[in-house]
N, C-alpha and C positions, 0 to 999 in steps of 0.2 A: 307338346309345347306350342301354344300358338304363335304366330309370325306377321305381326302389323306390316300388312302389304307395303305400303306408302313409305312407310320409315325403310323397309328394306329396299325397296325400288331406290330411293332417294340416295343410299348409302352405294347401290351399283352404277347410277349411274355417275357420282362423284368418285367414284373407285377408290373410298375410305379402306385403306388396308387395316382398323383398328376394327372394322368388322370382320376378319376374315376368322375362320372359325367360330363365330356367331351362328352362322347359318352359310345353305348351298343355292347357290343360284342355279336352277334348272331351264335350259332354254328348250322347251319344246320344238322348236322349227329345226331345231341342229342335233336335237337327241344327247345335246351334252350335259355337265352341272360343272360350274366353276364357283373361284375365291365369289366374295363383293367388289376387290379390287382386280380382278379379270381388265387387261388392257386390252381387249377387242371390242368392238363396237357393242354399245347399249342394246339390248335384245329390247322388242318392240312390246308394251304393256301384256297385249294378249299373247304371248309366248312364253313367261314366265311364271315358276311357281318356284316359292322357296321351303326350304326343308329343315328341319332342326339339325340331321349329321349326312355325312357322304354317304352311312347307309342308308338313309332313308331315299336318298337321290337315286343308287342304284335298286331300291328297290322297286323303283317305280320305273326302271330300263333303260338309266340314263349313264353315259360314260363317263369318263374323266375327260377332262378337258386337260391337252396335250400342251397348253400354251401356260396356262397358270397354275397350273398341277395343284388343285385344291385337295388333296390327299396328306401335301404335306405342309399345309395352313398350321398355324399355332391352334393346341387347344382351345375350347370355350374355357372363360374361366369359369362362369359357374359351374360347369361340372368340376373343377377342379376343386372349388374352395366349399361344396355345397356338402352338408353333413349326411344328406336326409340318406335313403335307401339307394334312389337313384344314384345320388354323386358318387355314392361310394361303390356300387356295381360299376358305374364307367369307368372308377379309375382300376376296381380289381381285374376288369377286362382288358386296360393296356396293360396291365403287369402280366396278362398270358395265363389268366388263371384260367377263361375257357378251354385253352388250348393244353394245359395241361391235364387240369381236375374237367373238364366236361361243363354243361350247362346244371348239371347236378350237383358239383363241387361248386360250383358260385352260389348254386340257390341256398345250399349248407350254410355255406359263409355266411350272408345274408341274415339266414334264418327265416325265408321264405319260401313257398311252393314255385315250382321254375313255372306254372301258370299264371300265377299272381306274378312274380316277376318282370313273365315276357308283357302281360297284361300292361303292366308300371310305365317299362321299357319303350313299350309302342308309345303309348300315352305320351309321353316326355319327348322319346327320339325317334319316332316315328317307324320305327324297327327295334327288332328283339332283339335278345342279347345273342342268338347266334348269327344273325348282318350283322351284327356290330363285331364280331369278333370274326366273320369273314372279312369286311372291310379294312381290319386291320392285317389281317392275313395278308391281302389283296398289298397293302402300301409295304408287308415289310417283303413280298416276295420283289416290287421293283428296285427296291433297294438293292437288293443282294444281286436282282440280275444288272442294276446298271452299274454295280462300282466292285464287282467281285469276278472270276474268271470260273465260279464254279458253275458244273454241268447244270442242265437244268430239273431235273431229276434229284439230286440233292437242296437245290433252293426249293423245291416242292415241301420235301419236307420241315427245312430248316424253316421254313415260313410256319408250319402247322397246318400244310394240308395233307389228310388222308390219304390224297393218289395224286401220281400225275396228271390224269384226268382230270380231276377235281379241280387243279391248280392250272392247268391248261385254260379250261371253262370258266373260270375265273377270271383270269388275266386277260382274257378275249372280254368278257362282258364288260368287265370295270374300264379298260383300257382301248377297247377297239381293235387291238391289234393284238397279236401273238406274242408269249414269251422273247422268242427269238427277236421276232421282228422288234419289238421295245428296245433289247438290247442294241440294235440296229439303230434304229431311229436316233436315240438319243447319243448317237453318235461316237459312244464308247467301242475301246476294244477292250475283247477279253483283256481281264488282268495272270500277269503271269503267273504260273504256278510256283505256290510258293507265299507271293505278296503278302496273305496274313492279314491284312487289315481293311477295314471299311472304314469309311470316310463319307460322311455326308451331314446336311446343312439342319441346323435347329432353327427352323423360326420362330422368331417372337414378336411381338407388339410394341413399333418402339414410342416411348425414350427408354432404352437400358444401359443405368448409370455401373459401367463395367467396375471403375474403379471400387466403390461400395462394394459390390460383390468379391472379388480379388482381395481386397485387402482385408474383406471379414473372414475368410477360408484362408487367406496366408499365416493371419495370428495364430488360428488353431490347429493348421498341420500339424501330422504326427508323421516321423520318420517311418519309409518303408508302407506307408498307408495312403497319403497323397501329400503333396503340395503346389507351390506358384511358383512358377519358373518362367521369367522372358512374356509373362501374359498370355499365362497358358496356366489352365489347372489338369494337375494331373492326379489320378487314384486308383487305387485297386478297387474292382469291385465283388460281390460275395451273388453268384445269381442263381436263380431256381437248378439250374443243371451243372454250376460251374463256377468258378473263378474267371474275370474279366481285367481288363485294366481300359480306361478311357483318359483322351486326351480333348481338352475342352476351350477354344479357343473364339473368346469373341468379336465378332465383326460385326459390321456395320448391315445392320439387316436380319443378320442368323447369327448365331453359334456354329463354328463347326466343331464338329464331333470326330475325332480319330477312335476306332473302337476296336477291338482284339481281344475273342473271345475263344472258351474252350468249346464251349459249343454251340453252334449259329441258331438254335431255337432260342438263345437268348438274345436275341436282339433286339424284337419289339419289348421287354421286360428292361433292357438296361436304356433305350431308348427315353423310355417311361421314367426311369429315375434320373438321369441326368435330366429331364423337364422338368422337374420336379425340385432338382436341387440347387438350379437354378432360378428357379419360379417362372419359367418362358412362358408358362400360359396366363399370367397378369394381367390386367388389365389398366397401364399405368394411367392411363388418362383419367380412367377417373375415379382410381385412387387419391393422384396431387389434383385433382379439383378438388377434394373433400378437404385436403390436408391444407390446402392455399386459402380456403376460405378462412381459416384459424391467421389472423395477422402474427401472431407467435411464430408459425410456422413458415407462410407466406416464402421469407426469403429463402429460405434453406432449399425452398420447393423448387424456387427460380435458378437457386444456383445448382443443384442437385436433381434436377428432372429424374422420373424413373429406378429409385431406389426401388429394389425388391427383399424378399425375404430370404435369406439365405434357407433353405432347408437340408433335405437328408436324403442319400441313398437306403440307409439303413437303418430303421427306427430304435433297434434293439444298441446301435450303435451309440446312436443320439441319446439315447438315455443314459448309460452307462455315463458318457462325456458329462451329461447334465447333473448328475447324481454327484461325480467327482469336483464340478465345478462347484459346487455348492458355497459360500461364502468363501470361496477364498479367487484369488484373480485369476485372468486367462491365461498367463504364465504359468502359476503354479500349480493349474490343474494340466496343462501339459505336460508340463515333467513329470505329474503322479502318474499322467495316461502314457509316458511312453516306459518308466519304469514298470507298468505292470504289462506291456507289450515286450518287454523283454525277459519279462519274469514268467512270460508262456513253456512249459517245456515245448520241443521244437519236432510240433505234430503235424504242424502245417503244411511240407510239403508240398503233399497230394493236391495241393489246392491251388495251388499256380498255375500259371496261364499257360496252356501248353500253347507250344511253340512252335508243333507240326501240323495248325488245324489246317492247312488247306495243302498239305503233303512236303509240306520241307521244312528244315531250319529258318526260321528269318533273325531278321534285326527286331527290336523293339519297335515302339511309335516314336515316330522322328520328335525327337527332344525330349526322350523316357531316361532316366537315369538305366545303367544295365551292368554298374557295378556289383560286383561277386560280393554284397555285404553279410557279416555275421546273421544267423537268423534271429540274434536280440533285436539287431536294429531294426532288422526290416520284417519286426511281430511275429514272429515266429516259424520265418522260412529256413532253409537248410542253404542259404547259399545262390539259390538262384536268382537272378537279376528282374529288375520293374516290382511293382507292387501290387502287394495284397490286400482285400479287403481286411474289416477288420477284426477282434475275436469271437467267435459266435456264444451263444450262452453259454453252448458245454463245454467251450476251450476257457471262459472264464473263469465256469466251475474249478476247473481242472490247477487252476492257477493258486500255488501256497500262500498262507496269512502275510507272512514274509514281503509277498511279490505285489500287493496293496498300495505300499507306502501311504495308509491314511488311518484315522481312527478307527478303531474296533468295530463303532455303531454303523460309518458309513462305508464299511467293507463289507459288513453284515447284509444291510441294503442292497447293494452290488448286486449281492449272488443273492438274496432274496428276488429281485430282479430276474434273475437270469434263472434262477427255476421256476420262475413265472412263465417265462418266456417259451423255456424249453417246455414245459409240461403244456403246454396250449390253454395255457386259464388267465395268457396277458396278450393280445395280438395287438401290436404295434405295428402292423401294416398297415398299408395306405388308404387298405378301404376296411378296417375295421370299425366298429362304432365308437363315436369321437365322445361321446359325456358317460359311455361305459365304461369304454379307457380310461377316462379319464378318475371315476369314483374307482376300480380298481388300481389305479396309482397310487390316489391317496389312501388306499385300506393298506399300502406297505410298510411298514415300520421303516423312518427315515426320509420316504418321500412328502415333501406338502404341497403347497401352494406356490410356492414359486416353480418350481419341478415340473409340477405338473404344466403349470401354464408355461413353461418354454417350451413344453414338448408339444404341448398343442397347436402352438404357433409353428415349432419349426419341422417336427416330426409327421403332424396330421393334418396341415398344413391351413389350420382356422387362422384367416386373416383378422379378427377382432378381438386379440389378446392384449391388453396392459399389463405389465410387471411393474407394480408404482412402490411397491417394495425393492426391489433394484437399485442397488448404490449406484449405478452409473445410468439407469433411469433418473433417477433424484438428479446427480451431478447433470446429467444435459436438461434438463427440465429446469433447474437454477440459470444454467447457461443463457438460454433463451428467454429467463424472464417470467417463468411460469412455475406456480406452487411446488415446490418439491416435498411437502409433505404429503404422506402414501394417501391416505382418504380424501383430501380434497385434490390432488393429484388426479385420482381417482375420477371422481365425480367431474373434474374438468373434462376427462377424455372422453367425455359422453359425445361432446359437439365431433370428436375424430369416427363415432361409429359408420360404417361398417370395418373401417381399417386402420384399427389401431395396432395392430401388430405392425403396420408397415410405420405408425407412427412413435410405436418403439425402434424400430430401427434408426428412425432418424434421431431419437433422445441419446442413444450410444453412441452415434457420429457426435451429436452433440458436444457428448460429453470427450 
């Protein structure tokens, strides 16, 4: 990816925080790479070079910088929101697919040779897809050493590295200093034995309009699955090695994150979806400039800065929700979705957060619900307290005509759905291909067009979707003054491209 010297110089030395994860600033005279908003003094023309990601910074022998810790910068959006090969390789590589499947499991995925890949990779990010997947290695091992009290020999692993060595070598390169010594530095003590939870900061790009977000995830809570409490969203989540639960609370600047896992290789993975389902890596600025230039919209923009797109931890989830929603309201596809969360026989056990990961009993996450509820309620647990993600394809399967509560045709659907799912011939992951998903959606019986485009928008995460068929599209588009009939609806939202999906969001506030 190229990098207009000037523009980026200009952005470091204004210390624009709305560039940070755009790009790395490398100061050659200090051997460092920081944010664009880095608060130390402006490095001098000829000492700088910038770089597309922190891997590419280290790969050119450059540390982190201790002061602005550009490691944990908000994503670029465009690799977030971008369809092509590359976008969808950066995001399957923070879901830890390198670190599970190999650089040969992502090239699968893909559907490319991991030559042609690393080839793509450089080209874009200046590094292959294994620095990129050390690098994240690299940020999620300081995680776990600065806010966890475990040895350092299990954050070796729990991070995805091979050996201690390995992770030693690492943490010296990227960091300047020693595992230990990090710990040190940063002035933490061990956490005691026991504690159980991680805790640290999501940054985002502000304006982020909390309330919008909050009160779209409050509507559709499902018991035992998540909900809003006190300004805090809480859920269960379902992750490559385990069950999790996270607590999501936003501030002024970050997100923080309370997280409690069954198993700590899942941390850069759950990390990755709560950005995700919050949309931290936006780029609100100039989203509402596109949206503000529309005089329609104008005000809404002024009163409402920073709306984002609610999305998903779990694509298979989002669907099901989206399939049930189908013409009838947010209401009453909740009660269908928690009567068929109770109609699960109660298999789920095994899949609760265990509770001794870092060797004892704890408490939950402070302000976790940790009542002993029936396993109806809380989808198909036995009893144990906090929440679970929510049913995977085969537990759906698994669920009687009875335990539906909906028509024949769109129960049918469902599990048409869900053995798509299971059998590997529907991948609703984050970095699957988005207009292949999308023609196998619509080849389901029961799925169309509106279906599909909410999934795109909220599950795959394409910012330029209209739903001008949407009753409460039509109703906030009337609101404001603007066509609410679907075709010319339609054709007006053309002046909203590239983000119209954020400019449905605002139609439903609307309305």
């Amino acid at each position: 990816m190229e990098l207009d010297f000037e523009r980026c110089y200009r952005a470091v030395d204004s210390r624009d925080q709305r560039f940070d994860g755009w790009f790395y600033t490398g100061v050659t005279s200090t051997g460092i790479y920081c944010r664009p908003s880095c608060p130390a003094t402006t490095p001098k023309r000829q000492n700088v070079r910038f770089f597309p990601s922190a891997a590419a910074a280290q790969g050119a022998g450059l540390r982190a910088c201790r002061r602005c810790r550009p490691d944990a910068a908000p994503g670029s959006p465009q690799w977030d929101v971008r369809a092509d090969v590359v976008g969808r390789a950066i995001r399957l590589i923070s879901d830890g697919v390198v670190d599970r499947d190999g650089i040969p499991g992502l090239a699968a995925r893909l559907g490319y040779t991991e030559r042609h890949l690393h080839r793509m990779l450089r080209a874009e990010m200046g590094a292959g897809p294994l620095a990129l997947a050390r690098a994240q290695r690299a940020q999620t091992a300081r995680i776990l050493i600065e806010t966890t009290g475990l040895g350092m020999a299990e954050i070796a692993f729990a991070a995805g590295f091979g050996s201690v060595r390995q992770f030693n070598d690492t943490v010296r390169e990227v960091y300047g200093i020693s595992p230990s010594e990090l710990r040190t530095v940063r002035g933490r003590q061990a956490a005691a034995a026991g504690a159980g939870t991680i805790t640290l900061r999501l940054a985002y790009r502000p304006p982020l309009h909390v309330r919008a977000l909050l009160d779209f995830l409050a509507v559709r809570a499902l018991p035992g699955v998540d909900e809003v409490r006190d300004g805090t969203y809480h859920r269960g989540l379902r992750l490559p090695h385990g069950a999790g639960e996270v607590a999501l609370t936003p501030a002024d600047g970050h997100v923080s994150a309370t997280l409690r896992l069954t198993d700590l290789r899942d941390l850069a993975p759950a990390v990755a979806r709560c950005r995700r389902l919050l949309d931290l890596d936006a780029d609100p600025a100039a989203v509402d400039a596109t949206l503000a230039a529309d005089p329609a919209l104008a005000a809404a923009v002024a009163a409402e800065p920073g709306i984002r797109v609610p999305r998903a931890v779990d694509g298979f989830e989002l669907a099901v929700r989206a399939i049930i929603g189908q013409q009838v309201s947010v209401t009453s596809a909740r009660t269908t979705l928690i009567r068929l969360l109770s109609a699960h026989p109660h298999k789920r056990a095994p899949e609760r957060v265990d509770h001794e990961v870092d060797g004892a009993d704890r408490d939950p996450i402070p302000g976790q619900p940790h009542d002993h509820r029936s396993g109806g309620e809380s989808g198909g647990g036995d009893g144990g307290g906090g929440l679970l993600g929510f049913l995977s394809p085969e537990e759906v399967l698994s669920v009687p005509d009875e335990g539906f509560g909906m028509p024949v045709g769109r129960r049918e659907t469902v599990r048409s759905l869900a053995r798509a799912v299971a059998d590997g011939s529907l991948d609703l992951a984050p970095g699957g291909d988005r207009e292949e998903t999308v023609r196998r959606l619509l080849a389901l019986p029961g799925i169309g067009p509106w279906t599909a485009g909410y999934l795109a928008m909220r599950a795959f995460g394409d910012p330029d979707v209209l739903l001008p068929t949407d009753l409460a599209v039509r109703r906030g588009a009337a609101a404001l003054g603007l066509p609410d009939d679907p075709k010319t609806l339609d054709a007006y939202a053309d002046r909203w491209r590239p983000w119209r999906s954020y400019a449905t969001i605002r139609l439903w506030r609307a309305a």
